[in-house]
C-alpha positions in Angstrom: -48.3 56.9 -30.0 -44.9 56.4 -28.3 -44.2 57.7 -25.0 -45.0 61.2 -24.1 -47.3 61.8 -26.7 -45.2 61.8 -29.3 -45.8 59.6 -32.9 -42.2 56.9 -33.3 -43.0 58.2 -37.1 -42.9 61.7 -36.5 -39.4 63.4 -37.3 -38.4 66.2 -34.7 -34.9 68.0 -34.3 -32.8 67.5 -31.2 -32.7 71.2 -31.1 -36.3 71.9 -30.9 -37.6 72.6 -27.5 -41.1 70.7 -27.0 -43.2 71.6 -23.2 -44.9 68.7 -21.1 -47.5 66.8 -22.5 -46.8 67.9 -26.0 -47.8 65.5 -28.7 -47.5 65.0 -31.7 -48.8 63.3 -34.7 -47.7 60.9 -37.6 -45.2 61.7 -40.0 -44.9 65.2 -38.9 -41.8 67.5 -39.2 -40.6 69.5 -36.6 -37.6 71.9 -37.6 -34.6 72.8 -34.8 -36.0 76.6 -34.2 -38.9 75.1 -33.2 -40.5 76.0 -29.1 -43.5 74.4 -28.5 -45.7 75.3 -25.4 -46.7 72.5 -23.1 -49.8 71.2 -23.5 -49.6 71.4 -27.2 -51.3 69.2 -30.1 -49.9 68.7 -33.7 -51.4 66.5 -35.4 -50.2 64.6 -38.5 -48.4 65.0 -41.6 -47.5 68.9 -39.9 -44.5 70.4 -40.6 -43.0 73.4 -38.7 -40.1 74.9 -40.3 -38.0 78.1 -39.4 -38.4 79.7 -36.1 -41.2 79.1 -34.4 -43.0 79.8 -31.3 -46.0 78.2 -30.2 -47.9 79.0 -27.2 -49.5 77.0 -24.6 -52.6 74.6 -25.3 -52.4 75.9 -29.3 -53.4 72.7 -31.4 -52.6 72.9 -35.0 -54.4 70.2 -37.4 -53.2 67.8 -39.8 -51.3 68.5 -42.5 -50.8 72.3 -41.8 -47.8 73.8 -42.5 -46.1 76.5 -40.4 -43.1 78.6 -40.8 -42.5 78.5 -44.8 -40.7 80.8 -47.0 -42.2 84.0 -48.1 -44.1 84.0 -51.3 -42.2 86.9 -52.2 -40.0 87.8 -54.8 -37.8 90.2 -52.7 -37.4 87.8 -50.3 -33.7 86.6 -49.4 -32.9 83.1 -48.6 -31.8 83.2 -45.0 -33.0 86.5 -43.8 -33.8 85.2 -40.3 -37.5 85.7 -39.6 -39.8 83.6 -38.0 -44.1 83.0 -37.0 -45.5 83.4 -33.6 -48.8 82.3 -32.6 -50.5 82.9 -28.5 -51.6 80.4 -26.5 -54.7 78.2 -27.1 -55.1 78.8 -30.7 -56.6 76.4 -33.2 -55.4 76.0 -36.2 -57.1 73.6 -38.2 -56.3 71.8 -41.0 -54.3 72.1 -44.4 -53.6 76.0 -43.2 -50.0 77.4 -44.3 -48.8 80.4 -42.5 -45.6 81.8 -43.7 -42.9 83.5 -42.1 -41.7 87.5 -42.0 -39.8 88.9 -44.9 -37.8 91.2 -42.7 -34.5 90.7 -41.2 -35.9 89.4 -37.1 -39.4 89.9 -38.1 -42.3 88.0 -37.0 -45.5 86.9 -38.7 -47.9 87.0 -35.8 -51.2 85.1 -34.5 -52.6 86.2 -31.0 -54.2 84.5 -28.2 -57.4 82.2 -28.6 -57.6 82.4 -32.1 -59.3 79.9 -34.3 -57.5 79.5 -37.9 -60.1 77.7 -39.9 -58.9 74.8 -42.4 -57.4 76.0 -45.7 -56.7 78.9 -44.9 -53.2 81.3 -45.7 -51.8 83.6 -43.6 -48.8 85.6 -45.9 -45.8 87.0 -44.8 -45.6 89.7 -41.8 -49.3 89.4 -41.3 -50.2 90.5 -37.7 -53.1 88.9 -36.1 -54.8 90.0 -32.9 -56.6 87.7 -30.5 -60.0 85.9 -30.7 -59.4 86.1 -34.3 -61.5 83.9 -36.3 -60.6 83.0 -40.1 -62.9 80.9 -42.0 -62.3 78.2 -44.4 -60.5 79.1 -47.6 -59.9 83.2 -46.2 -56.7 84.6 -47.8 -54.7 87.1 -46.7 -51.7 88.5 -48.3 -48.7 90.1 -47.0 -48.4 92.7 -44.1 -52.2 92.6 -43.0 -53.2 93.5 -39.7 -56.7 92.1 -38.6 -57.3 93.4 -34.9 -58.8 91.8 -31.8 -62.2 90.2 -32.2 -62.3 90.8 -35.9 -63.8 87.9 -38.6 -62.9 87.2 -42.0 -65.6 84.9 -43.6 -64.6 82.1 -46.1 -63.1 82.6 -50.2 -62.1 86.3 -48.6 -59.0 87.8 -50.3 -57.9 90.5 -48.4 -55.4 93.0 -49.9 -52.2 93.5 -48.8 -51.3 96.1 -45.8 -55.1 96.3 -45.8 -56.3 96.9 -41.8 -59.1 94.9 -40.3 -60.1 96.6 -37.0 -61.8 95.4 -34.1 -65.3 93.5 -33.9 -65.2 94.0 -37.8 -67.1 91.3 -39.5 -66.2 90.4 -43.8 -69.1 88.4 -44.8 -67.5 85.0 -47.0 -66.4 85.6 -50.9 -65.8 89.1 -50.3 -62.7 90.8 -51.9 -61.2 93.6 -49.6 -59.3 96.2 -51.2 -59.2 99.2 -48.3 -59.0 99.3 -44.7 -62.5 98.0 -43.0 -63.3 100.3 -40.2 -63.6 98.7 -36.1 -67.3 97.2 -35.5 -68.1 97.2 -39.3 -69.7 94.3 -41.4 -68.5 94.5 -44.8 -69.4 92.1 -47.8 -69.5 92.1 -51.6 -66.9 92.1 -54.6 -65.8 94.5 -53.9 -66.2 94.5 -50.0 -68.6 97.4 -49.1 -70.0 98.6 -45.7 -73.1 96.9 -44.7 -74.3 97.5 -41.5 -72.6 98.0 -37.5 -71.4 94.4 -36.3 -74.0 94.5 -33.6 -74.7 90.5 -32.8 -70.6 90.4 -32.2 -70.5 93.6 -30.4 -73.2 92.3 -27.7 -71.6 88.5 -28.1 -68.8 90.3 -26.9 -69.9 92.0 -23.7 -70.4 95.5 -25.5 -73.3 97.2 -23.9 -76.4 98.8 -25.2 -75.6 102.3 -24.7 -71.7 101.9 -26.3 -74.2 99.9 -29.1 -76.2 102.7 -30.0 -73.0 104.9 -30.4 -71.5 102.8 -32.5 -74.2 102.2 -34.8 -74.8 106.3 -34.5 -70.9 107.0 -35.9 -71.8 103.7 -38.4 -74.3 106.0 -39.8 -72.7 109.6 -39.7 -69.7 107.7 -41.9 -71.7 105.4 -44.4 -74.9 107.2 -44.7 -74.8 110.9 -44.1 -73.0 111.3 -47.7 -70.5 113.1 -46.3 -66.4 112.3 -46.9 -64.9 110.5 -43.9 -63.1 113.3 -43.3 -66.2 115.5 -42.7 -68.1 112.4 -41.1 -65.4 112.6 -38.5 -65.8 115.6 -37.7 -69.3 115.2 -37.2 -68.8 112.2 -35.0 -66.4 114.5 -32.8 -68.9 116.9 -32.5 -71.9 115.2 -32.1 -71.1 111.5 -30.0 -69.9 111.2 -26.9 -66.1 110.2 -27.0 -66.2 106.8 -25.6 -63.4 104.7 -26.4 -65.1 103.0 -29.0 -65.7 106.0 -30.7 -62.3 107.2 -30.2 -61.1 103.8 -31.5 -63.3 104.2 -34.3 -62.0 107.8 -35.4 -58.3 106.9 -34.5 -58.9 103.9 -37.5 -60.6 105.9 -39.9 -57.7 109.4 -39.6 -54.7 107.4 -39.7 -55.9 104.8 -42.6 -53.1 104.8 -45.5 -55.1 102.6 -48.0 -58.7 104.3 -46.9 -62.0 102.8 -45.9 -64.0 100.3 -47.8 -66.8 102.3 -49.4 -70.5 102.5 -48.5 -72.6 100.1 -50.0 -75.7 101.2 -51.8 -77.7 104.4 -52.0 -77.5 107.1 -49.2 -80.3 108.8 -49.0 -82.6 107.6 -46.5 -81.2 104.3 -46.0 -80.5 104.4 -42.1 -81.0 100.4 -40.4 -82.2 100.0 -37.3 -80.8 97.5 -34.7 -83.4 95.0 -35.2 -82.7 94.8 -39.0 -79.1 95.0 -38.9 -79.2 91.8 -36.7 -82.0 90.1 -39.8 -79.3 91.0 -42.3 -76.6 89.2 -41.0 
């Protein structure tokens, strides 16, 4: 490596504004709209095109690419638009995220996330933080997947389809509707499962908010009731915590509507102890 970190191979605009201790790999690209936080890793053969802004610490693998044109047919060449991403995220190899279709728009990727190799982000995505995406995931244009969420590997998820919070989408699974907060969904297509309970203690949620959770899980997947009625019920019945209130918020103001239960109603309540067997 030359000094400062960076690669005498690698090709990087005058204009493009790189923090201390950047580095920066082999052959790699770096366009003049380019910031890049200090502290920074890019490895080789990456290229980083249109405006970009990377946080702090992120490190993005070899041969990713970052910043690329829409995979749109209304999209206009040189409608400026551009891809954020927070600082210390991973993104790992081979992954292409593309920029925002919209005149000043941003595709965005939150804080500590970890962008697993092959994977596509589309165009106007918005990703929270502590966002993990698996190998191979796809997501189309204009989805939202919320803080703490998972998309397992091979997923296709639909486009303006909502992820919410401490969701869970088992790999292979093809999501054509909104997937409610603290939901495991899996299947082809993608059905409700079970309440993400593992993640939800993994990530400091305590019993008592637990058993609510997993008591709204079954109100809307296995009373047989619409959602609108299960809400209802959940209003009535659970104490309005704001996981609960996240929870109805998602489900009342979903435009695609939530992913469907998954096998027969009747009598199919899981406890906690199960749920955690399953998955």
């Amino acid at each position: 490596m030359a000094a400062e970190g960076i690669h005498p191979t690698a090709i990087i605009d005058p204009r493009a504004e790189l923090g201390l201790s950047v580095s920066v790999g082999a052959y790699s690209v770096i366009g003049p709209e380019v910031i890049l936080g200090a502290g920074s890793q890019v490895g080789h053969h990456v290229v980083l095109e249109g405006t970009i802004r990377v946080g702090e610490r992120c490190r993005i693998g070899h041969g990713t690419i970052i910043g690329g044109a829409p995979q749109d047919l209304k999209f206009r060449e040189g409608t400026p638009s551009g891809v954020k991403i927070g600082v210390e995220t991973v993104i790992r190899e081979y992954v292409t995220i593309h920029r925002a279709t919209r005149e000043n728009g941003w595709t965005e990727i939150g804080e500590h996330c970890l962008i697993m190799a092959s994977s596509h982000i589309a165009h106007d995505c918005q990703i929270g933080n502590h966002v993990i995406i698996i190998n191979y995931a796809g997501l189309t244009g204009h989805v939202r997947v919320d803080d703490r969420a998972t998309v397992g590997g091979l997923s296709g998820i639909h486009p303006f389809a909502r992820i919410g919070t401490y969701a869970y989408i088992g790999g292979c699974s093809k999501v054509n509707q909104d997937v409610p907060p603290f939901v495991i969904v899996d299947g082809v297509p993608a059905t409700a499962r079970a309440a993400n309970v593992i993640g939800l203690r993994r990530g400091g949620v305590g019993a008592e908010d637990r058993r609510l959770i997993q008591a709204a899980f079954r109100i809307l997947y296995r009373s047989g009731l619409t959602p609108a009625s299960a809400i209802q019920r959940i209003r009535g019945e659970l104490a309005p915590t704001p996981f609960i209130a996240r929870l109805v918020e998602f489900v009342e103001t979903s435009r695609r509507g939530i992913v469907g239960a998954h096998g027969p109603v009747a009598g199919s309540e899981v406890p906690e102890a199960e749920e955690e067997r399953i998955f």
